[in-house]
C-alpha positions as CSV (number, residue, x, y, z in Angstrom):
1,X,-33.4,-122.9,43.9
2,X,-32.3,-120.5,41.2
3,X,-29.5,-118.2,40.3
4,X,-29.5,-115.1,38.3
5,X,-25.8,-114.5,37.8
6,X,-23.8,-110.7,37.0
7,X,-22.5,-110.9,33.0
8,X,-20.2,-108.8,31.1
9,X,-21.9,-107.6,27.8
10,X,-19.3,-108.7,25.2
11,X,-20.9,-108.1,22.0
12,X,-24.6,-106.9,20.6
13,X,-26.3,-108.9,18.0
14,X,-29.2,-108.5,16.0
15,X,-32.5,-109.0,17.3
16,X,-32.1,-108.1,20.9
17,X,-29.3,-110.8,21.4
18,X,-26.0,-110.2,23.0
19,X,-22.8,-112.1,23.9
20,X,-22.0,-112.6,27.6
21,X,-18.8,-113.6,29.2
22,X,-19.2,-114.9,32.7
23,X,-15.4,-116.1,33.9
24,X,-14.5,-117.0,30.7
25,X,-17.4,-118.8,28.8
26,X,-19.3,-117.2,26.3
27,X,-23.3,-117.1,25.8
28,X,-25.6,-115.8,23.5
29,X,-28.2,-114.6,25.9
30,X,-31.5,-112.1,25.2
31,X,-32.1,-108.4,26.0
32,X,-35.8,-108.0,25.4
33,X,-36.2,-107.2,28.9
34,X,-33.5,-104.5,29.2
35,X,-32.9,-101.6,27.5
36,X,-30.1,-99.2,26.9
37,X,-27.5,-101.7,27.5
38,X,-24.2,-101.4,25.9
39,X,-20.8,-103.5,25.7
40,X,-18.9,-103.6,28.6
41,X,-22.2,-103.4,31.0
42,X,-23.4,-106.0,33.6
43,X,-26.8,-107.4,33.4
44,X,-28.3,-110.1,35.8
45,X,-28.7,-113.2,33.4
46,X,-31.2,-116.0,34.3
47,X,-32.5,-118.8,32.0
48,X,-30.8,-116.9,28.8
49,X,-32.4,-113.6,29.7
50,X,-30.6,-110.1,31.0
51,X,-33.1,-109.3,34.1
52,X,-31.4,-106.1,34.8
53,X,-28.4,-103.7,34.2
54,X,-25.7,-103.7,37.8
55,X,-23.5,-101.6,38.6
56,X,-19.8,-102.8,37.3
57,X,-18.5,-102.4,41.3
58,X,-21.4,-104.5,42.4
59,X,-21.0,-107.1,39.7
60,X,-17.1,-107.3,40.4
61,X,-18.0,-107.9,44.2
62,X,-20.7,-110.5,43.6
63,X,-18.3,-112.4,41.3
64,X,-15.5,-112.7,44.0
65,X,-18.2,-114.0,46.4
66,X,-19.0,-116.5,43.8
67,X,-15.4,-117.6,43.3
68,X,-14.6,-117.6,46.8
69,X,-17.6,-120.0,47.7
70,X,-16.2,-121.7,44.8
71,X,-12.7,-122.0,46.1
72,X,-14.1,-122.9,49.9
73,X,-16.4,-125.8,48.8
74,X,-13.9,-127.0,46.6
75,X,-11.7,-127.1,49.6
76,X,-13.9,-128.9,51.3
77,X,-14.6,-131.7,49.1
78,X,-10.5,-132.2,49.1
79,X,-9.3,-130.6,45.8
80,X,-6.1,-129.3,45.6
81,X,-6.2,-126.2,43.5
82,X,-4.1,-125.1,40.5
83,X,-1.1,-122.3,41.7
84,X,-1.7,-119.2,39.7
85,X,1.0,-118.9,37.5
């Protein structure tokens, strides 16, 4: 199975490159396939490459489904979560 995942555009680089933040991690990712992206857009990363530019609303909702199935599986398995602080 694979997972193409919604990414913030941090930073543009030389040589169609750009630096991603997904929940904190950064990634030096390409944009040959994209164009007219800018910082502060979403693309849909896979293997290193943006796919495709999302909407910011739709990339916000996809990543709270993702950190809720996060949440519930780690439930699941019996691990106490960290209390915001």
């Amino acid at each position: 199975m694979c997972l193409a995942l919604p990414c913030r555009i941090v930073e543009l680089r030389p040589d169609d490159q750009a630096l991603i933040d997904i929940a904190g991690v950064s990634k030096e990712i390409s944009l040959a396939l994209v164009e007219d992206v800018a910082v502060g857009d979403y693309v849909i990363v896979h293997v290193g490459y943006a796919l495709t530019r999302l909407d910011p609303e739709e990339a916000e909702k996809t990543l709270a489904l993702f950190a809720e199935f996060g949440e519930a599986a780690l439930r699941e398995a019996g691990v106490k979560m960290a209390s915001p602080m």
